[in-house]
C-alpha positions, -999 to 999 in steps of 0.1 A, spaced: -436 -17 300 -466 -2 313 -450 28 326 -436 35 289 -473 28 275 -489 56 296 -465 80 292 -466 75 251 -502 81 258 -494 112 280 -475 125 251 -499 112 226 -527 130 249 -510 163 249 -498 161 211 -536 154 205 -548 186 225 -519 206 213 -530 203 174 -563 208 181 -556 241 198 -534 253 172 -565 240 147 -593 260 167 -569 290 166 -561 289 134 -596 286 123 -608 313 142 -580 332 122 -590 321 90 -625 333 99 -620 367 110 -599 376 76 -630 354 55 -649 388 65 -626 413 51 -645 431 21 -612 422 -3 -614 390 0 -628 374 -38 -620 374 -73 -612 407 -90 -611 420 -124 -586 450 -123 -570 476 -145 -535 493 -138 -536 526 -154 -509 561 -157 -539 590 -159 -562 573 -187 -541 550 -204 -544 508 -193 -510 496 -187 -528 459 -176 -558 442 -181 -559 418 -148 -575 389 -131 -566 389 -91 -577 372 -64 -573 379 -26 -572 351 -4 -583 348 32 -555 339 44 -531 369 30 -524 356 -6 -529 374 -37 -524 357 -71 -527 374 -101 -532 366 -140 -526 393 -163 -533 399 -197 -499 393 -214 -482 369 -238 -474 334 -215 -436 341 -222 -435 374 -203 -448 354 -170 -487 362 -168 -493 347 -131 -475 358 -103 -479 364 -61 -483 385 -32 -489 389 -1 -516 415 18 -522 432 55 -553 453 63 -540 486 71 -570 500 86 -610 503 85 -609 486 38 -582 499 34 -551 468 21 -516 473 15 -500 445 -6 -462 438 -19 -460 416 -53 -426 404 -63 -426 390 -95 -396 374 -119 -388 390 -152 -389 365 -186 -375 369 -217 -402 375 -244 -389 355 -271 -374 327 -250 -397 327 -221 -362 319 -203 -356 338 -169 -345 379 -181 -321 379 -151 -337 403 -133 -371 408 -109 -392 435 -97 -420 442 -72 -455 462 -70 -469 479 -41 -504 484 -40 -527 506 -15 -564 501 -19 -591 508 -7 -628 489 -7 -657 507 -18 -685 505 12 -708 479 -11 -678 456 -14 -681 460 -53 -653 481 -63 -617 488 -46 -599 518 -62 -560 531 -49 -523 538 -56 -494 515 -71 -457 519 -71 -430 494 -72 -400 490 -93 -384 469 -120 -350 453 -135 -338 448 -103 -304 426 -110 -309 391 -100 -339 370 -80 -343 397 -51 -368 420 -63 -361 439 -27 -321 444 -37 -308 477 -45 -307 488 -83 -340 488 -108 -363 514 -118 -388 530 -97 -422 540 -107 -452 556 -92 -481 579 -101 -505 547 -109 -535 541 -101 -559 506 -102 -596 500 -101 -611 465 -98 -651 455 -96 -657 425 -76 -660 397 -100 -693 376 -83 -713 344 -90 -737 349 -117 -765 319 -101 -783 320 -137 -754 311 -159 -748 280 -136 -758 245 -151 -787 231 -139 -781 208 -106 
């Protein structure tokens, strides 16, 4: 019986220092991509040459997400994800598939697409500017599949959207 005890504290000993090396390393993760300059909340506009295609409300995560609100009727499906990588120096690339609703139904169109995005961070942190492509009425959930319509020749801008202290309530 004691033999059995020690060794469930062996494994419980090892389990122990096992999470708490995958915590610290993790963590220390978590930390270095908490300094990349795209990390926030960003107000955004897609554009082709002058004209706004989308008004939108993103936000870069420290840990590689990207969620995004835009400025459309609920039906058509106003929030959807990504995922980014730093390419190099503030420069990001991200892919953001996205399902395709009905307008009048709000029921699922049938179909998906996806947006690429390249941008880069202005050096103040302030502003990221850069390209977006992707493509649309892909047939079926996989916006990857063959079929759709490409696009390119877009551009987005987005200013930093920060913490205005004096609008805060009072503590």
């Amino acid at each position: 019986m004691h033999g059995r005890n020690r060794s469930f504290t062996g494994r419980s000993l090892a389990t122990l220092i096992a999470a708490v090396a995958v915590a610290v390393l993790g963590l220390g993760a978590s930390a270095s991509f908490a300094e990349e300059p795209i990390i926030g909340l960003w107000q955004s506009k897609v554009m082709y040459g002058d004209t706004i295609l989308e008004n939108v409300i993103a936000a870069w995560t420290a840990d590689g997400l990207e969620f995004e609100d835009y400025a459309l009727p609920i039906l058509e499906g106003h929030i959807c994800y990504g995922h980014w990588v730093k390419l190099q120096g503030r420069t990001y690339g991200q892919t953001h598939p996205y399902y395709e609703y009905d307008p009048n139904s709000g029921e699922w169109a049938g179909t998906s697409g996806v947006i690429y995005y390249t941008v880069t961070v202005s050096k103040d942190g302030k502003t990221y500017s850069g390209k977006v492509s992707g493509k649309s009425g892909v047939p079926g959930p996989n916006p990857y599949a063959a079929g759709g319509t490409s696009y390119s020749g877009l551009t987005v801008t987005a200013t930093k959207v920060e913490v205005d202290r004096s609008q805060l309530p009072p503590t």
